[in-house]
C-alpha positions as CSV (number, residue, x, y, z in Angstrom):
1,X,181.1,40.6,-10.4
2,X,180.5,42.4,-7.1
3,X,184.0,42.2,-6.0
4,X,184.6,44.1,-9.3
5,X,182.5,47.0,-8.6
6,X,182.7,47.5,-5.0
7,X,186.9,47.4,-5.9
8,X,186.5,49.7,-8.8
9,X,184.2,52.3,-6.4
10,X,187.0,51.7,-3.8
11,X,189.6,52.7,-6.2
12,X,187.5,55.5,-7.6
13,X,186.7,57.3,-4.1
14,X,190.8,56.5,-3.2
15,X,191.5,58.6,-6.9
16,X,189.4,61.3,-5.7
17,X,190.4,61.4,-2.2
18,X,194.1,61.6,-3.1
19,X,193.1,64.2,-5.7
20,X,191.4,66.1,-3.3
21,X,194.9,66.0,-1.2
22,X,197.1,66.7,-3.9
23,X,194.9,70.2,-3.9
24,X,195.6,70.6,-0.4
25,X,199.1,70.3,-0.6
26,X,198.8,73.0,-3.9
27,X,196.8,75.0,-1.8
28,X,199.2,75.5,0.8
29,X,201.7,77.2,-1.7
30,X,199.4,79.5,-2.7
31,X,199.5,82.5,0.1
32,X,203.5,82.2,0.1
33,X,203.6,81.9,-3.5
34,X,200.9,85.6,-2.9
35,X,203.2,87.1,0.4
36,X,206.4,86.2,-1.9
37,X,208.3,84.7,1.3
38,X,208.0,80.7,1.3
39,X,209.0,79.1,4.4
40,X,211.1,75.9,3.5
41,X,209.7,73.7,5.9
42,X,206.1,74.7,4.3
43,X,207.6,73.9,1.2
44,X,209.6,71.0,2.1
45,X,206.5,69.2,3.3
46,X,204.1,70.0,0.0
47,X,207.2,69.3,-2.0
48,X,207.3,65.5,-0.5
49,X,203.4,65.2,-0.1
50,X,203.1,65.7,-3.4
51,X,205.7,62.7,-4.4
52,X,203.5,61.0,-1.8
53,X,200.8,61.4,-3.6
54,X,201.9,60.3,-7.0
55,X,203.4,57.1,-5.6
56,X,200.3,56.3,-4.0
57,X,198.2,57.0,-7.7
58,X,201.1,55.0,-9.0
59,X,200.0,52.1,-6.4
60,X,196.1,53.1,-7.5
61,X,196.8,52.7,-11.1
62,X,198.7,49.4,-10.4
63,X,195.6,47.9,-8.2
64,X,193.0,49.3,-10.9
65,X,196.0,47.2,-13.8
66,X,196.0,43.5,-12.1
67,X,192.7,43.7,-10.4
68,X,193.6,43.3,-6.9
69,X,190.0,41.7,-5.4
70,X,192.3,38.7,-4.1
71,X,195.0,41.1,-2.2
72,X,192.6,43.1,-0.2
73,X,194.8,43.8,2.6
74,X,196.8,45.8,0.0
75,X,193.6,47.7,-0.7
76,X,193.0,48.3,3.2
77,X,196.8,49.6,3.4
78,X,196.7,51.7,0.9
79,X,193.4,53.5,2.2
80,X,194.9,53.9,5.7
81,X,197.5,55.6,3.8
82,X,195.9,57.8,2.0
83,X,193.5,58.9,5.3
84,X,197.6,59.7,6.9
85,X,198.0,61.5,3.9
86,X,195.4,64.1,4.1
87,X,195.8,64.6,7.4
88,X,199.4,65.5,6.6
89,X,197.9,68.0,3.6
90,X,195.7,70.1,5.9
91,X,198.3,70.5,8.8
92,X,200.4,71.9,5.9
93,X,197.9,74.1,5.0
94,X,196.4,75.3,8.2
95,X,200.2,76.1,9.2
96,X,200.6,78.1,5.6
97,X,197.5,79.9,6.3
98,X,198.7,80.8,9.8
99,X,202.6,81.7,8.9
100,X,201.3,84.2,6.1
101,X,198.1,85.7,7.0
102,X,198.8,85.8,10.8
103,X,195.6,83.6,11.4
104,X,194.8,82.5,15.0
105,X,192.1,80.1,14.3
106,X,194.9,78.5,11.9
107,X,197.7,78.8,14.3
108,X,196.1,77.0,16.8
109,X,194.9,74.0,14.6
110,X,198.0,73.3,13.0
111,X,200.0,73.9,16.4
112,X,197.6,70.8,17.5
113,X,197.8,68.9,14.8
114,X,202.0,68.9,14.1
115,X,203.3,66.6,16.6
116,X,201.0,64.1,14.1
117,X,202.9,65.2,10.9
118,X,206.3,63.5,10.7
119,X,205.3,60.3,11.9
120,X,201.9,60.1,10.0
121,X,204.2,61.6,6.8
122,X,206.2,58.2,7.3
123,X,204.0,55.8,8.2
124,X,202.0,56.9,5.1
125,X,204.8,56.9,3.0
126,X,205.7,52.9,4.5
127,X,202.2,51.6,4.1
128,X,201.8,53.0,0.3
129,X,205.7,51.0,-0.2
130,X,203.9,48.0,1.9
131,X,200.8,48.3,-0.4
132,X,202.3,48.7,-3.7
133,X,204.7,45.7,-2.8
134,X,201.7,44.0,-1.9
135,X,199.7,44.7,-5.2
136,X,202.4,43.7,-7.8
């Protein structure tokens, strides 16, 4: 019965994490939707992190279905994922930020934090595929 309910609080903080990155990646449309100019590598990137994230609620909602206590390693993949995920989400907003409003601070964050985007994009994008094969 413990197993049940540390899983389901697992499941439940991984639902609110990824909402809290689907925001994010909402978030970062918002100035260029304001300035009327969108950048299409801005948008290209909250475009697919969005997909991202409903594949990754898709794999939530299929771990919260069968009850995956026995597949935990799908569990652990799944929340590494998610962590790549919202690192992903801010670089794409700190870079929005800083491409409309001329921000330093901004600039200089997301300048730091790109050369982690692609491959954190598609090693989160691998280890949700990984975890949802995993889970089924």
């Amino acid at each position: 019965m413990e197993n049940f309910q540390s899983l389901a609080s697992m499941l439940d903080l991984y639902q609110l994490s990824l909402t809290i990155i689907l925001v994010l990646h909402a978030l970062s449309l918002v100035p260029q939707w304001q300035r009327q100019y969108f950048h299409p590598r801005l948008m290209r990137v909250a475009m697919l992190g969005m997909m991202l994230g409903i594949a990754q609620g898709a794999v939530i909602a299929v771990a919260v279905e069968y009850s995956a206590v026995a597949r935990g390693g799908g569990i652990a993949l799944l929340g590494a994922a998610i962590m790549m995920h919202a690192w992903v989400a801010l670089q794409n907003l700190l870079a929005s930020c800083a491409f409309v409003h001329l921000h330093q601070a901004s600039a200089i964050m997301a300048h730091r934090m790109r050369r982690g985007q692609r491959p954190l994009g598609y090693l989160s994008a691998a280890l949700t595929l990984i975890a949802g094969l995993t889970l089924a």
